[in-house]
C-alpha positions in Angstrom: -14.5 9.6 -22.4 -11.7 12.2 -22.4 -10.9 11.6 -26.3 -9.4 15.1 -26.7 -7.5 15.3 -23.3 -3.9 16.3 -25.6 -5.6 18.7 -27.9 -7.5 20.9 -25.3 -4.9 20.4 -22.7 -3.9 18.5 -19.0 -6.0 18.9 -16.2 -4.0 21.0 -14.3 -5.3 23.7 -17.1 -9.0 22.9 -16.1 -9.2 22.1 -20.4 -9.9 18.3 -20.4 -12.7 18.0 -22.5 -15.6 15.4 -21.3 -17.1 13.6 -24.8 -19.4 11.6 -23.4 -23.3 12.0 -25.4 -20.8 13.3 -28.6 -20.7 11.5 -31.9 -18.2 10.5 -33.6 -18.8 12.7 -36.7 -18.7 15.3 -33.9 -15.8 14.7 -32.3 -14.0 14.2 -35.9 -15.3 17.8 -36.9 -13.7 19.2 -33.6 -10.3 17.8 -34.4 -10.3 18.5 -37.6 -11.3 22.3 -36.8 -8.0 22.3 -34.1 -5.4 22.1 -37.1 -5.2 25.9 -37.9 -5.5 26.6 -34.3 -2.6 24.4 -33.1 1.4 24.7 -34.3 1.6 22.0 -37.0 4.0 19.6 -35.0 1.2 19.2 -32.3 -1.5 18.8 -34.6 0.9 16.0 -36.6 2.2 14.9 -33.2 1.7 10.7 -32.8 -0.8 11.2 -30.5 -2.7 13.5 -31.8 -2.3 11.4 -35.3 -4.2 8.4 -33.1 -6.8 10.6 -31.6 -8.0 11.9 -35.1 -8.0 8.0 -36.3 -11.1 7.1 -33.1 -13.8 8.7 -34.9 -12.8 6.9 -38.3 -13.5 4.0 -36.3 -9.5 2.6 -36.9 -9.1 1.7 -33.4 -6.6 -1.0 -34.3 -4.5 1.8 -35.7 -4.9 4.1 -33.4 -4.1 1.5 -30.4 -0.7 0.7 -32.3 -0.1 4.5 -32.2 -1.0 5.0 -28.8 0.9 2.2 -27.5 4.2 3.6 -30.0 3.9 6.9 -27.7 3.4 5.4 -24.3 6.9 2.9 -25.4 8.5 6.0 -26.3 7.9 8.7 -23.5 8.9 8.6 -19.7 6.0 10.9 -19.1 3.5 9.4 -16.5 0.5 11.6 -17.2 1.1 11.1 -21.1 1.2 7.2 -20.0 -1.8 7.7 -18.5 -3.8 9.7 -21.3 -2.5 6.9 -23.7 -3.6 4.3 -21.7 -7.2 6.0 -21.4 -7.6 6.3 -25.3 -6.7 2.7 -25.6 -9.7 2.1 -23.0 -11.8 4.0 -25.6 -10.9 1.8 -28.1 -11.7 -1.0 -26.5 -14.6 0.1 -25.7 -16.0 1.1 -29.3 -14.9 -2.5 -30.2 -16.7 -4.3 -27.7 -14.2 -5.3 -25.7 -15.4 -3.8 -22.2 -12.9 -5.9 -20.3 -9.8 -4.9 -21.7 -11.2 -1.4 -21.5 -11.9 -1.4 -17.7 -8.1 -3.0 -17.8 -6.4 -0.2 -19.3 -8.5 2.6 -18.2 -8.1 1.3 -14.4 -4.5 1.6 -15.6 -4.9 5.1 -16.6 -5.6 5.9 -13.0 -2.2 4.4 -11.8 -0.3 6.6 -14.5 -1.9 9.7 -13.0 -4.5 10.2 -15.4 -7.7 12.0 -14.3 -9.4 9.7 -11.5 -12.6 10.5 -11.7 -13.0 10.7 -15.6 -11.2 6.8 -15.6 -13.7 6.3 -13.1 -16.6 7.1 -15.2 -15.6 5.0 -18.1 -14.7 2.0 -15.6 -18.8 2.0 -14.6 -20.0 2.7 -18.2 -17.8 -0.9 -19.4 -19.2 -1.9 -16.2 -22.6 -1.1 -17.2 -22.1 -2.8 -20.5 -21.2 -5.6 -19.7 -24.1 -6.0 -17.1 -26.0 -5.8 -19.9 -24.0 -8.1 -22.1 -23.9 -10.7 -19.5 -27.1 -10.1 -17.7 -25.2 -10.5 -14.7 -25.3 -6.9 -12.6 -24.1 -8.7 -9.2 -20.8 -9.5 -10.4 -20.3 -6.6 -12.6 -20.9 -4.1 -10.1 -18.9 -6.1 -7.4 -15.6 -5.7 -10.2 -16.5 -2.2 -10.2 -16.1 -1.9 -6.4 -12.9 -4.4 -6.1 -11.4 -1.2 -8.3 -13.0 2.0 -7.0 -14.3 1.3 -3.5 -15.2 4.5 -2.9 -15.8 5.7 -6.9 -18.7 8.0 -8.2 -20.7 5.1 -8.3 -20.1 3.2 -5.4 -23.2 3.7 -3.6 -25.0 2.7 -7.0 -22.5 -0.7 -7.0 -23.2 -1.8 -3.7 -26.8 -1.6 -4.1 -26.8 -3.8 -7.2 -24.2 -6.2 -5.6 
C-alpha cells in the first residue's frame, strides 16, 4: 500500500516501497530501523511521525497528522502521498469507501497511479466481499480506472 513512500523516497528515485503481503510488526520494525539512517528532522518530520503511528494501529492519530501536513504544504505530490496514507487508514479500519475516496484522490494529487490503482481494486475487492455484491463493486472500480490494472478482471465481473 505504499506505507513508506516519504522514508524510502518519490518515485522519480525508483525507491517507493510496495507493502503489500507485510505485517504490521514488520513494517513498524523497518521504520523503526530508518531512525539512525535518516537526519533526525526527517525521521521526527509530521509525516513521518504519522507513518510510524499505522502499524500501532492509531489510524485516527495518524489521519489527523496526515491531514495537518496536507493543510500545511503546497506540494502536490506530498498531497498526494498524504492522501494515499489516509486511504490506508481507512482501509485498516474498515472503511473501504472512504479509502477508495481518498486514494482515487491520491491519483489527482500526482501520486503513483498505478500503486492508487491497486489499493482502489483491493477496497474494491473488500467490499465485494462485505456486500456480496461483485457487479456493482467492480462497475465503481471501472467508473474510476477505465482502463486500470484490473480492468479486464472488472468488466468480467460486471
Amino acid at each position: 500500500m505504499g506505507l513508506f513512500d516519504s522514508f524510502f523516497g518519490k518515485k522519480k528515485e525508483n525507491l517507493i516501497a510496495h507493502t503489500k503481503g507485510t505485517s504490521m510488526e514488520e513494517m513498524e520494525r523497518i521504520q523503526n530501523s530508518l531512525s539512525g539512517k535518516m537526519y533526525a528532522d526527517v525521521y521526527n518530520n509530521t509525516f513521518n511521525q504519522a507513518c510510524r503511528l499505522v502499524p500501532k494501529g492509531k489510524y485516527s492519530e495518524a489521519m489527523v497528522m496526515f491531514e495537518d501536513v496536507k493543510a500545511n504544504t503546497t506540494d502536490v505530490e506530498k498531497k498526494g502521498t498524504c492522501d494515499n496514507q489516509i486511504g490506508v487508514c481507512h482501509f485498516f479500519l474498515g472503511d473501504f469507501e472512504k479509502a477508495i475516496t481518498y486514494y482515487y484522490s491520491s491519483i489527482q494529487n500526482q501520486f503513483d497511479a498505478s500503486m492508487a490503482d491497486d489499493n482502489i481494486w483491493e477496497a474494491c475487492e473488500e467490499l465485494m466481499k462485505k456486500e456480496n455484491d461483485k457487479q456493482k463493486w467492480a462497475q465503481h472500480y471501472l467508473s474510476l480506472m477505465p482502463n486500470g490494472n484490473y480492468a479486464k478482471k472488472a468488466k468480467n465481473l460486471s
